[in-house]
Z-matrix of the N, CA and C atoms (Angstrom, degrees):
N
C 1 1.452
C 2 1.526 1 108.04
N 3 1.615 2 121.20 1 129.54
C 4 0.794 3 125.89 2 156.07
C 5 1.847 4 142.66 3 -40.47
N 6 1.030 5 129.42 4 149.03
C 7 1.394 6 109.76 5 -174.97
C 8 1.540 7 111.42 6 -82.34
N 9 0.994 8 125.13 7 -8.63
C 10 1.904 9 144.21 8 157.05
C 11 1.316 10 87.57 9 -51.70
N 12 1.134 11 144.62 10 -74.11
C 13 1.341 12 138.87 11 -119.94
C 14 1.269 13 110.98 12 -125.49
N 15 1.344 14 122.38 13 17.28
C 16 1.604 15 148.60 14 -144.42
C 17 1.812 16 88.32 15 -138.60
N 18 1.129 17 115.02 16 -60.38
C 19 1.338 18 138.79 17 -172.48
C 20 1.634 19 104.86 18 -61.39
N 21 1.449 20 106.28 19 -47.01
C 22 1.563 21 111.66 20 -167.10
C 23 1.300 22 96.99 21 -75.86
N 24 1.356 23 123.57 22 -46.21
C 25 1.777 24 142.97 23 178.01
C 26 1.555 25 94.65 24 -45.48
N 27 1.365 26 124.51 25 -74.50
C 28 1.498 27 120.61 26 176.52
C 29 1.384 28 123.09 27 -28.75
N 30 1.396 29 115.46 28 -57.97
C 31 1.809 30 134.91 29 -174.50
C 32 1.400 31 91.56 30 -75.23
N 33 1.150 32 154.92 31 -45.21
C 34 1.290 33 156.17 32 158.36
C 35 1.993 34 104.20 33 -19.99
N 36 1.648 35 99.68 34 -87.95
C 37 1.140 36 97.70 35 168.23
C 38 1.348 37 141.61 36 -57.44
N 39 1.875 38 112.32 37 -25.64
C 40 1.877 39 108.77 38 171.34
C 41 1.894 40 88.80 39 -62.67
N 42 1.219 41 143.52 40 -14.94
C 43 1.265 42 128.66 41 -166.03
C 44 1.443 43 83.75 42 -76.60
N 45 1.449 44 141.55 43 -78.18
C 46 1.222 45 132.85 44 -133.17
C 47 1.632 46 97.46 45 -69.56
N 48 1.701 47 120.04 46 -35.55
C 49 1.123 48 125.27 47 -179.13
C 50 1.643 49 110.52 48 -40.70
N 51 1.740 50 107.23 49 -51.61
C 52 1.252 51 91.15 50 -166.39
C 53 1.616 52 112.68 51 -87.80
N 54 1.250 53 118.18 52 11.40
C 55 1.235 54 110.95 53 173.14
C 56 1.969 55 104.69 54 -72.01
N 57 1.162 56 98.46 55 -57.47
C 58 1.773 57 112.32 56 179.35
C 59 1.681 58 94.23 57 -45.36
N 60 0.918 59 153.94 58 -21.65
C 61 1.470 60 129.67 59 -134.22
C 62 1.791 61 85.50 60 -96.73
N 63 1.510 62 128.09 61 168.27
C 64 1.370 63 132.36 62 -152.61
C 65 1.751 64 77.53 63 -108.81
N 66 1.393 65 128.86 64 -77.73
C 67 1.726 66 90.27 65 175.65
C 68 1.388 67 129.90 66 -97.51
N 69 1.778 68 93.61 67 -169.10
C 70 1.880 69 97.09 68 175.57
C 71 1.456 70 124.05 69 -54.87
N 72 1.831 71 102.12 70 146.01
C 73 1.532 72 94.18 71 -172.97
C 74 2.066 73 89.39 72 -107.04
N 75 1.198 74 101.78 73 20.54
C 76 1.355 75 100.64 74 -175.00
C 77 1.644 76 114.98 75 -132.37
N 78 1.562 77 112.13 76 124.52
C 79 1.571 78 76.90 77 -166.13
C 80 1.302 79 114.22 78 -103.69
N 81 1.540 80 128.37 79 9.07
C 82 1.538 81 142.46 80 150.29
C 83 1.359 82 119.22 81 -76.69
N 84 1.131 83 128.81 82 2.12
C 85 1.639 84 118.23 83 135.60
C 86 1.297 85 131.21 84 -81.82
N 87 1.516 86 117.20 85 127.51
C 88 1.775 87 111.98 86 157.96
C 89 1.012 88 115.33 87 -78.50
N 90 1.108 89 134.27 88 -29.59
C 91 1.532 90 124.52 89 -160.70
C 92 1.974 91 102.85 90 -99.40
N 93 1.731 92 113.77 91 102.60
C 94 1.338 93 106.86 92 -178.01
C 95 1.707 94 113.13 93 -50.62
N 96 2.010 95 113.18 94 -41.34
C 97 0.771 96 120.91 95 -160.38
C 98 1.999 97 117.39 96 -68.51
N 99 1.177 98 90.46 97 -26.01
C 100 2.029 99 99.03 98 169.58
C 101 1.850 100 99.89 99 -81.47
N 102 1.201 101 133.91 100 -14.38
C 103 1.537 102 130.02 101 170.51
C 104 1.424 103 83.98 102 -76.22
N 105 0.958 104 142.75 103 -86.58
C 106 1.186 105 146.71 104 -138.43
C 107 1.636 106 117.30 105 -46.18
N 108 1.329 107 95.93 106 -39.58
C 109 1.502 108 122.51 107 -163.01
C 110 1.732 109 89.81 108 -89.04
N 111 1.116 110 125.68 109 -46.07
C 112 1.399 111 129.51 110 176.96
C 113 1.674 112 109.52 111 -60.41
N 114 1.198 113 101.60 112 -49.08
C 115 1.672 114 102.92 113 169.02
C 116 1.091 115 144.58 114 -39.89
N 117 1.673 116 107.44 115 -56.26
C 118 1.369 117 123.02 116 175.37
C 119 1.913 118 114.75 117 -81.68
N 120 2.155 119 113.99 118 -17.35
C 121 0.886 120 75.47 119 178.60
C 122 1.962 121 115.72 120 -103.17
N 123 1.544 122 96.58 121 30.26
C 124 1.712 123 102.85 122 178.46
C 125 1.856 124 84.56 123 -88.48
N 126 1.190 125 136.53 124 -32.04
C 127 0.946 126 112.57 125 -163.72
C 128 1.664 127 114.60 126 -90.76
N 129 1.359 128 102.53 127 -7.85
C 130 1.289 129 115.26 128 179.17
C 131 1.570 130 114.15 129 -79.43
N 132 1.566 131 96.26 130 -45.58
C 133 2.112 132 93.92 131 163.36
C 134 1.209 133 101.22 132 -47.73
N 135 1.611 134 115.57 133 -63.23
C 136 1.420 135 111.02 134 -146.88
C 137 1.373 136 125.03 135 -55.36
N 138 1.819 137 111.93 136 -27.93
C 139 1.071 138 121.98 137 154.93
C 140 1.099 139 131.18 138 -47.63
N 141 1.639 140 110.06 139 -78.08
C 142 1.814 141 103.11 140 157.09
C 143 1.411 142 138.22 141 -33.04
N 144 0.762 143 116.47 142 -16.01
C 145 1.748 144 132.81 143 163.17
C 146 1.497 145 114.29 144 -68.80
N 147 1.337 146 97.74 145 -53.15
C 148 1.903 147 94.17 146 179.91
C 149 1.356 148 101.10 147 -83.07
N 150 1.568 149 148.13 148 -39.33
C 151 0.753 150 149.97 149 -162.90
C 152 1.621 151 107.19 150 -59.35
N 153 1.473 152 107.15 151 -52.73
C 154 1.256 153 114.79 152 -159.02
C 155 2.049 154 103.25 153 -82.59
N 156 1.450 155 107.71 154 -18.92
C 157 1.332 156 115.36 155 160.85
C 158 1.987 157 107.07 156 -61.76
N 159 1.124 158 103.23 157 -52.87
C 160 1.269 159 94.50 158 -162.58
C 161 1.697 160 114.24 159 -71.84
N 162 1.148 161 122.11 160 -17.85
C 163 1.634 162 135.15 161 166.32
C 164 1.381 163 121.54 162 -92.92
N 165 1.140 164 116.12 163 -13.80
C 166 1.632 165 123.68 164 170.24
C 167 1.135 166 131.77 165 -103.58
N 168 1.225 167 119.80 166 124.53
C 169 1.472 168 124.70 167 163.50
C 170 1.369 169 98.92 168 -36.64
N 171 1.709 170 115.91 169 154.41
C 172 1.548 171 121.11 170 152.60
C 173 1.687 172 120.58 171 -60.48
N 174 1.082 173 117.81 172 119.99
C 175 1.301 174 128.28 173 170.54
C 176 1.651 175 125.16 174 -111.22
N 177 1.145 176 85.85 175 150.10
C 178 1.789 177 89.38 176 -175.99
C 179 1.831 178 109.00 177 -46.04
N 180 1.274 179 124.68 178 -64.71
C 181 1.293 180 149.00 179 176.37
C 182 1.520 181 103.43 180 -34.44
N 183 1.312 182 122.27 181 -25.13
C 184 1.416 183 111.02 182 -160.35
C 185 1.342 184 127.52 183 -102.82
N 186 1.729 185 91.57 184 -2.28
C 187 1.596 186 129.67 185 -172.96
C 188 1.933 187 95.92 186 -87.95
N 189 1.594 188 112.73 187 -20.79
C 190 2.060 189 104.53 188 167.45
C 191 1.488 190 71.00 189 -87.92
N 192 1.197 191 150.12 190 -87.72
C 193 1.544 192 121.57 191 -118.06
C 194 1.760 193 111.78 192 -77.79
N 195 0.983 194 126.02 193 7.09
C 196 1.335 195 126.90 194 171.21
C 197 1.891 196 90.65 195 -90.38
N 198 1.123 197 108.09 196 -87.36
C 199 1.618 198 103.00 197 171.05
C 200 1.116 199 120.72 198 3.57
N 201 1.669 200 103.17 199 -72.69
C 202 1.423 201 117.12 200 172.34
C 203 1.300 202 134.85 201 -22.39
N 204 1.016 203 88.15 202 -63.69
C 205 1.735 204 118.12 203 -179.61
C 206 1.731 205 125.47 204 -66.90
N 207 1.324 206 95.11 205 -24.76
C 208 1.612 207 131.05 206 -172.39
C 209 1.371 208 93.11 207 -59.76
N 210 1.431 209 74.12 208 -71.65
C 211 2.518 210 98.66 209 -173.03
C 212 1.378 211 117.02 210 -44.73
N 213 2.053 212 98.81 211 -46.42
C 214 1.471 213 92.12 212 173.09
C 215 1.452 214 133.46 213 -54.33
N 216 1.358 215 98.92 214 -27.19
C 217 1.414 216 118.07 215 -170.82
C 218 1.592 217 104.55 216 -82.42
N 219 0.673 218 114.18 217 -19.24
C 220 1.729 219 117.15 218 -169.97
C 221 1.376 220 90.41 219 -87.60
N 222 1.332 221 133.02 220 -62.22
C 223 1.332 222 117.05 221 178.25
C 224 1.326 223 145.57 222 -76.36
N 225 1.642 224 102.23 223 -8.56
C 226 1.475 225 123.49 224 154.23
C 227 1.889 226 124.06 225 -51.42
N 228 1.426 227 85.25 226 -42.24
C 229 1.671 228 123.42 227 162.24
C 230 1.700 229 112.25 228 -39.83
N 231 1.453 230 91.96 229 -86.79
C 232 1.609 231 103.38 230 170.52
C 233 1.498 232 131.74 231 -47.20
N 234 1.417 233 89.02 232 -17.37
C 235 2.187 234 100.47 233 -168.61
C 236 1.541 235 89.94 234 -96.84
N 237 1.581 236 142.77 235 -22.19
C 238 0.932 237 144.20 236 160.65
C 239 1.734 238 131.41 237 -70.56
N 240 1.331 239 114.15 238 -38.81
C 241 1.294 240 134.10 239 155.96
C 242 1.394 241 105.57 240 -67.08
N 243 1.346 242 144.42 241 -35.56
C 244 1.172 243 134.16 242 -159.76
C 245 1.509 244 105.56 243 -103.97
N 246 1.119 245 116.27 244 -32.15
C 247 1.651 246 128.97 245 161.76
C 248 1.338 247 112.95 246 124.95
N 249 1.598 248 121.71 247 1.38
C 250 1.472 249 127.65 248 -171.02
C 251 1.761 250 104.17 249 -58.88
N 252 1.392 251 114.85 250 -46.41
C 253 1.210 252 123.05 251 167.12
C 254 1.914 253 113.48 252 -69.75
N 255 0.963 254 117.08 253 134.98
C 256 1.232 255 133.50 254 171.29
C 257 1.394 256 136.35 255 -123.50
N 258 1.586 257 107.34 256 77.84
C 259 1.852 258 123.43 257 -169.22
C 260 1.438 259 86.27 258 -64.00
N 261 1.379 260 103.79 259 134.56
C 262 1.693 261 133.50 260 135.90
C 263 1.418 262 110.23 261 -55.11
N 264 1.353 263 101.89 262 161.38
C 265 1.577 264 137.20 263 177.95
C 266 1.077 265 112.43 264 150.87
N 267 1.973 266 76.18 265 143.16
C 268 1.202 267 90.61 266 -154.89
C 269 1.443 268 108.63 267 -102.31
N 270 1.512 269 143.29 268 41.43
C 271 1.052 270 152.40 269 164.16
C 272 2.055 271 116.01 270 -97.22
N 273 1.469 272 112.85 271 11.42
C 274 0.837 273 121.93 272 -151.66
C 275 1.731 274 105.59 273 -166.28
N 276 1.015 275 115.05 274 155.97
C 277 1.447 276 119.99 275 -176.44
C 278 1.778 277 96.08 276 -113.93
N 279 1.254 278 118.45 277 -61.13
C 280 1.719 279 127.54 278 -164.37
C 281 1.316 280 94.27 279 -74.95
N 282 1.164 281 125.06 280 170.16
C 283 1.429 282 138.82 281 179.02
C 284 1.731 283 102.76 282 -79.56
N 285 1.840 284 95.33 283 133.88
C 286 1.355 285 115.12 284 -157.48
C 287 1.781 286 91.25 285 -95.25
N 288 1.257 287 101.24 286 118.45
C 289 1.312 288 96.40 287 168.88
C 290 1.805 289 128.44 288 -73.38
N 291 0.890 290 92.38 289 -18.80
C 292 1.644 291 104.30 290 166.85
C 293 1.356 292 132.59 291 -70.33
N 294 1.590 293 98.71 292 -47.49
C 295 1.813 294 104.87 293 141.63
C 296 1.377 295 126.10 294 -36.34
N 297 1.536 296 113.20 295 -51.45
C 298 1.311 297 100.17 296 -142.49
C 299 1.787 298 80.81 297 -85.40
N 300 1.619 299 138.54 298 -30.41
C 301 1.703 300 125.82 299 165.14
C 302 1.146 301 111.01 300 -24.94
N 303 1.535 302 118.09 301 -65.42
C 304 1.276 303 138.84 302 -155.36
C 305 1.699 304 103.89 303 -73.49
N 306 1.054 305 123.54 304 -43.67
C 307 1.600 306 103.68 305 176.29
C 308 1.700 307 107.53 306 -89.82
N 309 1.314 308 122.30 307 -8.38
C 310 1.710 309 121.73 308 160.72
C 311 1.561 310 105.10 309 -69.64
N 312 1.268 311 117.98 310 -38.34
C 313 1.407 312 105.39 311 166.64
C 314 1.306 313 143.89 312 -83.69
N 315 1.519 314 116.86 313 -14.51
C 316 1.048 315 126.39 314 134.54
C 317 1.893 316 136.32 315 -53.50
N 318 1.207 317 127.27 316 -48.18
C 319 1.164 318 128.71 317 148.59
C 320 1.199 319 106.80 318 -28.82
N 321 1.599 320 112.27 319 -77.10
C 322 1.505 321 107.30 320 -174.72
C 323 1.158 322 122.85 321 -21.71
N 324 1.465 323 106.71 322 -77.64
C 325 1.661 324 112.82 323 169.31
C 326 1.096 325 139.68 324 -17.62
N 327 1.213 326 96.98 325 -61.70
C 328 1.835 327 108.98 326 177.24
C 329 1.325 328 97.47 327 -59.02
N 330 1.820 329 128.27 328 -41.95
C 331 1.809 330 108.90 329 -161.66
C 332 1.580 331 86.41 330 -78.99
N 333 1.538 332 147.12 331 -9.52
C 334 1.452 333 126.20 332 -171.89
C 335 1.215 334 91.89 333 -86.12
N 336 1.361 335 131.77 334 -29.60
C 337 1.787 336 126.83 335 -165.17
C 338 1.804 337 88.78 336 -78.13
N 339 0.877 338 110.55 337 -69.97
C 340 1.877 339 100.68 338 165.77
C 341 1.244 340 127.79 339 13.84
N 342 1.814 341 80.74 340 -81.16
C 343 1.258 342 106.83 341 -165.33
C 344 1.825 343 116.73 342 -64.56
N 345 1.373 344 101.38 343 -50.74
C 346 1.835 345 123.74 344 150.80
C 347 1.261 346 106.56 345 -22.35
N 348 1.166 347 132.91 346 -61.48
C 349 1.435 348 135.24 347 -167.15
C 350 1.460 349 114.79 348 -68.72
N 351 1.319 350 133.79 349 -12.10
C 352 1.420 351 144.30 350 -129.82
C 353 2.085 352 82.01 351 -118.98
């Protein structure tokens, strides 16, 4: 396995991780139960994505859903850098600015591994 696809496999699983976790990993949601549901199914694309890389020939079609996925990520990115998104932690009560680098740079990633794949 590639380290592209090693990487996406990882972010795949912190998705299901943070669905399981007992609290919010977000602190602009009320509802735990729509995080939850949001969680598992970014991690469930993300899965299907590597999955369907690793059993498939390259196909024309697969060059929008890498894209796809890219964009999402790029603006998941920006809503994190910009503050629309709001990571929890729990070392802190106010919003951790170090969090919010660290999951803008993660996003990132995933839309450059995306993009890599394309």
């Amino acid at each position: 396995m590639e380290f592209i696809q090693a990487f996406l496999l990882a972010s795949s699983v912190a998705y299901y991780c943070c669905a399981l976790l007992p609290k919010p990993v977000m602190k602009n949601i009320e509802d735990r139960k729509i995080e939850r549901i949001a969680m598992i199914l970014f991690g469930t694309i993300i899965l299907c994505f590597v999955v369907l890389y690793r059993l498939a020939t390259f196909a024309w079609w697969t060059v929008f859903l890498w894209w796809g996925l890219g964009v999402f990520y790029v603006l998941a990115a920006m809503m994190s850098y910009l503050g629309y998104s709001k990571w929890n932690v729990l070392w802190q009560e106010e919003l951790s600015d170090a969090a919010q680098m660290a999951m803008w740079l993660w996003d990132l990633t995933i839309a450059l591994c995306a993009f890599m794949m394309l």
